[in-house]
PQR file with spaces between the fields and no chain letter, atoms N, CA, C, O and H, PARSE charges and radii, in Angstrom:
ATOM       1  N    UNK     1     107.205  145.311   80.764 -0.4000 1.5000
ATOM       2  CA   UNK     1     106.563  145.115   79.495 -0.0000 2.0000
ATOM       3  C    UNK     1     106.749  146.407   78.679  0.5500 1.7000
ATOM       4  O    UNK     1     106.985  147.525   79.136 -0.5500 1.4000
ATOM       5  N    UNK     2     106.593  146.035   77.317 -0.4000 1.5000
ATOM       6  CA   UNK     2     107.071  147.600   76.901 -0.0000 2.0000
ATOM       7  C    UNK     2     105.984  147.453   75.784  0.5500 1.7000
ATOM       8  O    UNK     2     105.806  146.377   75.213 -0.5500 1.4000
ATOM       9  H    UNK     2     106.402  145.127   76.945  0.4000 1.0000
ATOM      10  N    UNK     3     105.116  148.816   75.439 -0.4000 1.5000
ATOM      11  CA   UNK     3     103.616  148.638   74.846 -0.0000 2.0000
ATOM      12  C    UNK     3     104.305  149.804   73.540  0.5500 1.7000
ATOM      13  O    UNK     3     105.132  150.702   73.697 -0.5500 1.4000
ATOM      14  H    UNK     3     105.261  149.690   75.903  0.4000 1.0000
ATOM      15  N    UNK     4     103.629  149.383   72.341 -0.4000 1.5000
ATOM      16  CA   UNK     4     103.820  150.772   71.148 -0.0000 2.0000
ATOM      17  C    UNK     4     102.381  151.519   71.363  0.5500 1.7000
ATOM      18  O    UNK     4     101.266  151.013   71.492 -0.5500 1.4000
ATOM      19  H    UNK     4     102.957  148.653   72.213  0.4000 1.0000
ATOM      20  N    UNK     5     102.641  152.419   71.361 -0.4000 1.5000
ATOM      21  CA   UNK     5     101.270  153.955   71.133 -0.0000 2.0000
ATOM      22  C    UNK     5     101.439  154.484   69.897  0.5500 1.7000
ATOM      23  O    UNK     5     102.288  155.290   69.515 -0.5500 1.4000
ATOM      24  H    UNK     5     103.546  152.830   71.257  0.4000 1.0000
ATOM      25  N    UNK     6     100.393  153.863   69.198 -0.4000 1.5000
ATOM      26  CA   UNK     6     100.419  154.262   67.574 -0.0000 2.0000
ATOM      27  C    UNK     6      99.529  155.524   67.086  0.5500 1.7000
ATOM      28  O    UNK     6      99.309  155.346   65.888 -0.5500 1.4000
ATOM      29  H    UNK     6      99.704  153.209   69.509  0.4000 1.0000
ATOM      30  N    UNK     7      98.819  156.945   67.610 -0.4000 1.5000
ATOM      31  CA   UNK     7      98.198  157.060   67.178 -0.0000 2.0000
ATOM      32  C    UNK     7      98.306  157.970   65.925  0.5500 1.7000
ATOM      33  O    UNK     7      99.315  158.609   65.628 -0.5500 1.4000
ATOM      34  H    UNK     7      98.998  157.090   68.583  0.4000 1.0000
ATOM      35  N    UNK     8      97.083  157.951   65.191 -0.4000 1.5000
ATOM      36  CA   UNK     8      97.453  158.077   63.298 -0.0000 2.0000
ATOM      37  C    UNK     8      96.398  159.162   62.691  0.5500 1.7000
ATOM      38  O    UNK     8      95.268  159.342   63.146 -0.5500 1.4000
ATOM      39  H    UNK     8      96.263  157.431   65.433  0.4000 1.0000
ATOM      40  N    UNK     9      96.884  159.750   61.746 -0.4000 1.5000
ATOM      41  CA   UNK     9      96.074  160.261   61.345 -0.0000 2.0000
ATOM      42  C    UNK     9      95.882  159.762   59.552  0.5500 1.7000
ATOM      43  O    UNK     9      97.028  159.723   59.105 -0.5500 1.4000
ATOM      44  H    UNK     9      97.802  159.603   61.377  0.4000 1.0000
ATOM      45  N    UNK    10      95.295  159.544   58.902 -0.4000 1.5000
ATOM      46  CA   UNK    10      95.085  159.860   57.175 -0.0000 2.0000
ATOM      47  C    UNK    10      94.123  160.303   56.813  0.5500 1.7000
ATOM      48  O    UNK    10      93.062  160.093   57.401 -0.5500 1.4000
ATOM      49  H    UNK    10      94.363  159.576   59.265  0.4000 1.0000
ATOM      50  N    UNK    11      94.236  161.178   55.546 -0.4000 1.5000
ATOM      51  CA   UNK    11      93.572  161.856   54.794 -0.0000 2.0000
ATOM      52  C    UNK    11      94.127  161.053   53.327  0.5500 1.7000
ATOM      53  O    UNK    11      95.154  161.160   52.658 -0.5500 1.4000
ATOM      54  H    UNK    11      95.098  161.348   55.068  0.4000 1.0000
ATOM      55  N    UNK    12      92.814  160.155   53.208 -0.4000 1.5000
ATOM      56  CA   UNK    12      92.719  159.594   52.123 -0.0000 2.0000
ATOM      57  C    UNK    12      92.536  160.413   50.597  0.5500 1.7000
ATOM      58  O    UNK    12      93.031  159.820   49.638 -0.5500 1.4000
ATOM      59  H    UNK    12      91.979  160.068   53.752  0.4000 1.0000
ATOM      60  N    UNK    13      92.187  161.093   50.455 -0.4000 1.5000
ATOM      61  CA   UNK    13      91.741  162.250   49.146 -0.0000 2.0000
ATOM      62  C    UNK    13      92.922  162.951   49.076  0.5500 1.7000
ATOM      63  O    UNK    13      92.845  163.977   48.401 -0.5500 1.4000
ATOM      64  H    UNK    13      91.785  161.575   51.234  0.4000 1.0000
ATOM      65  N    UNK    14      94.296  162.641   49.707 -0.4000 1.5000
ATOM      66  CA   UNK    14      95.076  163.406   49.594 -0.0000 2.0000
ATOM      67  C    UNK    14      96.351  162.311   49.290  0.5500 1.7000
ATOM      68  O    UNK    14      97.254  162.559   48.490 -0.5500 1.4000
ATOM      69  H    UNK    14      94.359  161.807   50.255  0.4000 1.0000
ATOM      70  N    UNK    15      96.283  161.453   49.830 -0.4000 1.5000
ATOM      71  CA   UNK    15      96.963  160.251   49.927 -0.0000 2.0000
ATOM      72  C    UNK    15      97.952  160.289   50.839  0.5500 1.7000
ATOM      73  O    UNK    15      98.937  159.796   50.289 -0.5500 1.4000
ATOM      74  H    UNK    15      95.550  161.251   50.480  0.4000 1.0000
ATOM      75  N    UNK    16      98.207  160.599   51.899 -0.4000 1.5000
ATOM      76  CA   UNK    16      98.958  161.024   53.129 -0.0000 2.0000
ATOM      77  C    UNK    16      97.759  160.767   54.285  0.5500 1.7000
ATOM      78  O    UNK    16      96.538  160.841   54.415 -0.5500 1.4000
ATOM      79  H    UNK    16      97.406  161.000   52.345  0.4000 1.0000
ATOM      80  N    UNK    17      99.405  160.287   55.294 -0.4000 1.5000
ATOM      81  CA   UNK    17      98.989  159.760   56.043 -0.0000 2.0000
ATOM      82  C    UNK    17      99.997  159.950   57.601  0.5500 1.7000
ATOM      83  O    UNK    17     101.163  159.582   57.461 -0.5500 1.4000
ATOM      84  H    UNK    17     100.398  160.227   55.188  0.4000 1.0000
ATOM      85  N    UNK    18      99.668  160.413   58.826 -0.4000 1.5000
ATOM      86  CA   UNK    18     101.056  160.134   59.799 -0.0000 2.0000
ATOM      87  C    UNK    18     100.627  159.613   60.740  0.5500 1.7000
ATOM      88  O    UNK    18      99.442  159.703   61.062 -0.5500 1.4000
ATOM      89  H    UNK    18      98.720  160.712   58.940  0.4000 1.0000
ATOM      90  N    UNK    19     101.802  158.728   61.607 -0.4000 1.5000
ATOM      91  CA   UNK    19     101.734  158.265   62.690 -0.0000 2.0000
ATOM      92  C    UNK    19     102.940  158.328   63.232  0.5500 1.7000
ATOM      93  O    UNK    19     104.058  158.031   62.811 -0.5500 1.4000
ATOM      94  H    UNK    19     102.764  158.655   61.346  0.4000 1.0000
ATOM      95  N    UNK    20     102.502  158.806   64.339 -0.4000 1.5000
ATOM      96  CA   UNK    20     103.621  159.157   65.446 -0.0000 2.0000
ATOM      97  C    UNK    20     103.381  157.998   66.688  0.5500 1.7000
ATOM      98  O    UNK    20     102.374  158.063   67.394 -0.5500 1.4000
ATOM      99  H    UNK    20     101.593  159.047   64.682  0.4000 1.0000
ATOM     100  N    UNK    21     104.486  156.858   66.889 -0.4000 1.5000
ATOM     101  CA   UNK    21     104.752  156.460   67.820 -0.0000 2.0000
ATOM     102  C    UNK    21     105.506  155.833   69.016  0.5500 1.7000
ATOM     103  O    UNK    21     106.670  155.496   68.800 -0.5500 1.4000
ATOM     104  H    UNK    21     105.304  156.805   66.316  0.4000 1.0000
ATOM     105  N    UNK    22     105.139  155.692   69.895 -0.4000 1.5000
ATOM     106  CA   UNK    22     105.780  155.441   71.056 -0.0000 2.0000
ATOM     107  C    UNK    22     106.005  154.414   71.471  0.5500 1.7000
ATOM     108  O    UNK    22     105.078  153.634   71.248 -0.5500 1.4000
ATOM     109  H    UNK    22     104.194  155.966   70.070  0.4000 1.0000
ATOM     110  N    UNK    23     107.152  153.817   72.210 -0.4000 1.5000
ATOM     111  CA   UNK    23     107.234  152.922   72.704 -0.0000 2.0000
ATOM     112  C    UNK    23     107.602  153.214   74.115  0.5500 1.7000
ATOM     113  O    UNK    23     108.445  154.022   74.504 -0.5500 1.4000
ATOM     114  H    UNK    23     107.904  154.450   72.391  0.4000 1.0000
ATOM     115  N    UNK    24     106.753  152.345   74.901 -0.4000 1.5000
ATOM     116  CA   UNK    24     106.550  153.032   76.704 -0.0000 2.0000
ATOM     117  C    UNK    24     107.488  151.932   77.121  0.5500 1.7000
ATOM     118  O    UNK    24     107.848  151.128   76.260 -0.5500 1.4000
ATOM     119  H    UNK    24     106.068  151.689   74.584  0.4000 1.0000
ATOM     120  N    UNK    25     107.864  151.832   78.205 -0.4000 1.5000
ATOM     121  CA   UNK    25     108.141  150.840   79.126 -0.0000 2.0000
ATOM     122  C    UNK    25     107.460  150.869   79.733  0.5500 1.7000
ATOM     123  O    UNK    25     107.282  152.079   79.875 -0.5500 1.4000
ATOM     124  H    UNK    25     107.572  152.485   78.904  0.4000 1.0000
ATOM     125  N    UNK    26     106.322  150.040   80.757 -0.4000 1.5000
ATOM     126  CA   UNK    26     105.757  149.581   81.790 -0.0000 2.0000
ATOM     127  C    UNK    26     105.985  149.027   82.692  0.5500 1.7000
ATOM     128  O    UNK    26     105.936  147.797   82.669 -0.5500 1.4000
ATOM     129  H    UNK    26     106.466  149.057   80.641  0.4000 1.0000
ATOM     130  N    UNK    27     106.356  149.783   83.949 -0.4000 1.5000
ATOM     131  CA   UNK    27     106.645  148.462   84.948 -0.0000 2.0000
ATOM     132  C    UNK    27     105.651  148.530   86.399  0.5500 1.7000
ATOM     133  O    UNK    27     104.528  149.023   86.298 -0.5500 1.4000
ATOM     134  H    UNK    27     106.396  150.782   83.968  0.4000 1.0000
ATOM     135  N    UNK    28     106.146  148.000   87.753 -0.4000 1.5000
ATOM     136  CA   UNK    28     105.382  147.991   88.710 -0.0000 2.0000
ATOM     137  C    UNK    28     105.088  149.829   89.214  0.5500 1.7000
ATOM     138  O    UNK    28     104.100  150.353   89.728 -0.5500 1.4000
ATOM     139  H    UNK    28     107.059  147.600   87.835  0.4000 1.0000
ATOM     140  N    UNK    29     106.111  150.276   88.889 -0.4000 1.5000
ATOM     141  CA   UNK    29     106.401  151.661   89.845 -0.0000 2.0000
ATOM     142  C    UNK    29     106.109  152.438   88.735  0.5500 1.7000
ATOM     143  O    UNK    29     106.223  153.651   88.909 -0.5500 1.4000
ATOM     144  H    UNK    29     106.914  149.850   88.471  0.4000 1.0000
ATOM     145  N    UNK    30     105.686  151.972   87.398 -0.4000 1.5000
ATOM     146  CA   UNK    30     105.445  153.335   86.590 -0.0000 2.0000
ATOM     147  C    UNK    30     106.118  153.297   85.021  0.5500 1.7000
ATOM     148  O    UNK    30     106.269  152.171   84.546 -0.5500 1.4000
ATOM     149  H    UNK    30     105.594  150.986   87.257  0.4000 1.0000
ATOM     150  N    UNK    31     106.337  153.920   84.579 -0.4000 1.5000
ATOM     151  CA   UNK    31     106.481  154.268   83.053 -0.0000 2.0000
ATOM     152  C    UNK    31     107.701  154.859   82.462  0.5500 1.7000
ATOM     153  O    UNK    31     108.446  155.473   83.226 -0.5500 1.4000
ATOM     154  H    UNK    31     106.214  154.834   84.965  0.4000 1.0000
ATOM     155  N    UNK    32     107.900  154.797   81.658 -0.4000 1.5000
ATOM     156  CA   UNK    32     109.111  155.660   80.677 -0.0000 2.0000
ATOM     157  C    UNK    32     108.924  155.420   79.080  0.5500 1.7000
ATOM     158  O    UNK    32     108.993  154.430   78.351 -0.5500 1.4000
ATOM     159  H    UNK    32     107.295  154.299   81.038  0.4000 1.0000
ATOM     160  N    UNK    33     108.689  156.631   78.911 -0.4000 1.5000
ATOM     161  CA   UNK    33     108.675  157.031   77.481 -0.0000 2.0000
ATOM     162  C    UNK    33     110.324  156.727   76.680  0.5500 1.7000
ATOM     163  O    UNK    33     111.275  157.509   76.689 -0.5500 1.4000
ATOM     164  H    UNK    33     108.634  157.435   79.503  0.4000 1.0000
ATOM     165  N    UNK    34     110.261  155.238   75.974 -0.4000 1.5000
ATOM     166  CA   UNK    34     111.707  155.323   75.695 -0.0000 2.0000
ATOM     167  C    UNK    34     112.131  155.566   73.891  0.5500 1.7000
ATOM     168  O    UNK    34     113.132  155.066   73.379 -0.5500 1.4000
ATOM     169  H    UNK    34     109.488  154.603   75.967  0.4000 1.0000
ATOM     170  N    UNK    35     111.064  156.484   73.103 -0.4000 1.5000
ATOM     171  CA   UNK    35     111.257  156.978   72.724 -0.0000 2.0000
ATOM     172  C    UNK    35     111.010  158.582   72.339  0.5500 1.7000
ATOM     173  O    UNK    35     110.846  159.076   71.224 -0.5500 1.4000
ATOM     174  H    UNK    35     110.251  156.891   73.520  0.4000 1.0000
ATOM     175  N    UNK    36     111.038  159.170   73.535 -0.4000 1.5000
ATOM     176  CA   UNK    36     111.215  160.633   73.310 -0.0000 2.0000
ATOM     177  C    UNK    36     112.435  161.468   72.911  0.5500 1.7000
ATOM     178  O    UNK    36     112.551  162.686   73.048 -0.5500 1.4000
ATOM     179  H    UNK    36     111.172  158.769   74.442  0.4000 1.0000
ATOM     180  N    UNK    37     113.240  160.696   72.445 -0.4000 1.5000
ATOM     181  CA   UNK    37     114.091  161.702   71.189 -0.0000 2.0000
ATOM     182  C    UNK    37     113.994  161.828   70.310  0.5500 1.7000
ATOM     183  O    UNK    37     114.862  162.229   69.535 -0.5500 1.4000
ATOM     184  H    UNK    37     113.146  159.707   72.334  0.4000 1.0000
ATOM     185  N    UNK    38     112.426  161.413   69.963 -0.4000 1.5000
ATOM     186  CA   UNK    38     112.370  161.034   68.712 -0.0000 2.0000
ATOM     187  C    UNK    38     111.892  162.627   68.098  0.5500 1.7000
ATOM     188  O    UNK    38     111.453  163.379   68.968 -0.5500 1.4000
ATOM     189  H    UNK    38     111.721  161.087   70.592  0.4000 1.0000
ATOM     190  N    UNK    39     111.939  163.087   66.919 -0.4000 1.5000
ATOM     191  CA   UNK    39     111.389  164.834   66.756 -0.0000 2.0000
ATOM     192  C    UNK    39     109.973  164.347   66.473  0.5500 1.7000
ATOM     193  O    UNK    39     109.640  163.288   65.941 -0.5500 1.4000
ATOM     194  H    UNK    39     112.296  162.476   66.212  0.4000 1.0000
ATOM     195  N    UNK    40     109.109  165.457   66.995 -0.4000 1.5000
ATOM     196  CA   UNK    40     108.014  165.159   66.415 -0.0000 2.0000
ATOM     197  C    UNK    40     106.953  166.465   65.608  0.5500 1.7000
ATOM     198  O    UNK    40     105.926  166.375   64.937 -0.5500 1.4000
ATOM     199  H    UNK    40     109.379  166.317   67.428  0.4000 1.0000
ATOM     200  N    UNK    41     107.570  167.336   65.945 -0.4000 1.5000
ATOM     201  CA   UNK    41     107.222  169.253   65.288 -0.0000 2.0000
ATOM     202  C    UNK    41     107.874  168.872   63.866  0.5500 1.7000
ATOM     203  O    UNK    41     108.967  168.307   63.825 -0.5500 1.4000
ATOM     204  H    UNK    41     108.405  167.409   66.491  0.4000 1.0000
ATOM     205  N    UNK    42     107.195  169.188   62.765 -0.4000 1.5000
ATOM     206  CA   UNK    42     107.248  169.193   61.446 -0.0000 2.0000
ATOM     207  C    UNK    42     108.952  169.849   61.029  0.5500 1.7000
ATOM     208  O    UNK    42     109.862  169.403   60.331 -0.5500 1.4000
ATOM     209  H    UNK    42     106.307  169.647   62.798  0.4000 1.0000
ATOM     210  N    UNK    43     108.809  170.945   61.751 -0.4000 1.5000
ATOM     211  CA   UNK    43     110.402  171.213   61.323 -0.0000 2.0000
ATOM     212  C    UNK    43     111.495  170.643   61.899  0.5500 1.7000
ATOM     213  O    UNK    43     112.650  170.623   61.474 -0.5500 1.4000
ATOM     214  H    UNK    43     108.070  171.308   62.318  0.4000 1.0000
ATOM     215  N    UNK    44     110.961  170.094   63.088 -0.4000 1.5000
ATOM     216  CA   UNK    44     112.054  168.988   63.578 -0.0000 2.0000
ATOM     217  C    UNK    44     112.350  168.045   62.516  0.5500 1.7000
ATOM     218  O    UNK    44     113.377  168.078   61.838 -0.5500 1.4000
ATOM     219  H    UNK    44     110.023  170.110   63.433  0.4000 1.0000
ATOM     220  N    UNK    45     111.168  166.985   62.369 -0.4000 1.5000
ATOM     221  CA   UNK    45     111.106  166.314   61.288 -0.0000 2.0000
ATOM     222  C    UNK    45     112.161  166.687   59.933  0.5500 1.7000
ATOM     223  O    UNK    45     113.305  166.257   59.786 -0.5500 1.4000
ATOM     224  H    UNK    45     110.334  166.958   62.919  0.4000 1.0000
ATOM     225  N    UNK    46     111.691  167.267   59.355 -0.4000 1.5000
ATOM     226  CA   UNK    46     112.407  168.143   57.920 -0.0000 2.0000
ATOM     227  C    UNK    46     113.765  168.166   58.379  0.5500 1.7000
ATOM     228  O    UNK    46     114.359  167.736   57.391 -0.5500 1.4000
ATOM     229  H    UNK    46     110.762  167.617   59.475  0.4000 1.0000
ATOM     230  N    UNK    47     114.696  168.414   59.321 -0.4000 1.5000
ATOM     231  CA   UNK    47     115.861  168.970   59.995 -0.0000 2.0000
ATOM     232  C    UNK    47     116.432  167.328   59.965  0.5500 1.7000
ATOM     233  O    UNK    47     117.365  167.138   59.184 -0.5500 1.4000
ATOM     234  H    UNK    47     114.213  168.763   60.124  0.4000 1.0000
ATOM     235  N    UNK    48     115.963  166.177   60.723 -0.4000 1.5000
ATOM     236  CA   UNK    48     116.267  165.356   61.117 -0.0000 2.0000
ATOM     237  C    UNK    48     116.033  163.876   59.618  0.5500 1.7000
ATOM     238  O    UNK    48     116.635  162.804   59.554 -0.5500 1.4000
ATOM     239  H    UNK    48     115.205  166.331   61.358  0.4000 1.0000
ATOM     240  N    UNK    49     115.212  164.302   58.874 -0.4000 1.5000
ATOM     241  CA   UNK    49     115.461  163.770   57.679 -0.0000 2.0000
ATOM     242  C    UNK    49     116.798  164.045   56.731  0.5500 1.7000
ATOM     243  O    UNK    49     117.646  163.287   56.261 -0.5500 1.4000
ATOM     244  H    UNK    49     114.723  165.172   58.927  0.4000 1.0000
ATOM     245  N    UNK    50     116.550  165.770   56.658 -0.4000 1.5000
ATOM     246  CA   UNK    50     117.719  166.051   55.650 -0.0000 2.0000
ATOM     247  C    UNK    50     119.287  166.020   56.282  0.5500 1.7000
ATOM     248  O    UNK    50     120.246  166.204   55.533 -0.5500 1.4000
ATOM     249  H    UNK    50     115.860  166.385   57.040  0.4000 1.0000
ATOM     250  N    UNK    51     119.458  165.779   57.683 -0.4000 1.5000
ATOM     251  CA   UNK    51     120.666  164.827   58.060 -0.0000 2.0000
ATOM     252  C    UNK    51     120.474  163.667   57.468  0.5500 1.7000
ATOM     253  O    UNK    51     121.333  163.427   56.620 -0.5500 1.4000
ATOM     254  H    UNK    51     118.679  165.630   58.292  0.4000 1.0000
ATOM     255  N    UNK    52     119.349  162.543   57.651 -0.4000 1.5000
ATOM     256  CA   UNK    52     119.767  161.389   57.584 -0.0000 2.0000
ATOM     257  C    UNK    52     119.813  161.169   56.063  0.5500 1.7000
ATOM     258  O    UNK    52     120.005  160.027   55.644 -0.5500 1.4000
ATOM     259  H    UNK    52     118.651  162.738   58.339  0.4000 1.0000
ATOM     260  N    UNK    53     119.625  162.343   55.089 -0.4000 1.5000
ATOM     261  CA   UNK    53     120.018  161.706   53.523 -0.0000 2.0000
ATOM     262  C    UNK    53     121.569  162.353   53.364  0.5500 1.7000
ATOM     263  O    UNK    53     122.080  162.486   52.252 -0.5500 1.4000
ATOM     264  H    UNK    53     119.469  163.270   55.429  0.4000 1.0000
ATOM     265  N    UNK    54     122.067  162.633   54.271 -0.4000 1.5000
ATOM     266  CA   UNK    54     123.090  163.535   54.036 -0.0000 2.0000
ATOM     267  C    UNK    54     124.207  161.916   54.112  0.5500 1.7000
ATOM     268  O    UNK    54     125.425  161.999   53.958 -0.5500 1.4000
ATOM     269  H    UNK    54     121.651  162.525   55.174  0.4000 1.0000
């Protein structure tokens, strides 16, 4: 089974908002995080955006 882990933050008075999440695999013997390549450090982020407008 494979579950999403959404958790979020917003700050409404600001109008921003993030969520960072995951999608696990679940099975009998255990787990895998199958999206941990994903960046998740702010300057990762910034780095991995301004490739993808490139």
């Amino acid at each position: 089974m494979v579950i999403t882990v959404e958790p979020g933050v917003y700050l409404p008075d600001k109008k921003l908002g993030v969520r960072i999440e995951d999608d696990v695999l679940v099975t009998e013997t255990g787990c895998r995080i199958l999206s941990n390549q994903i960046p998740r450090e702010r300057k990762e982020v910034e780095t991995w955006m301004t490739k993808a407008k490139r």
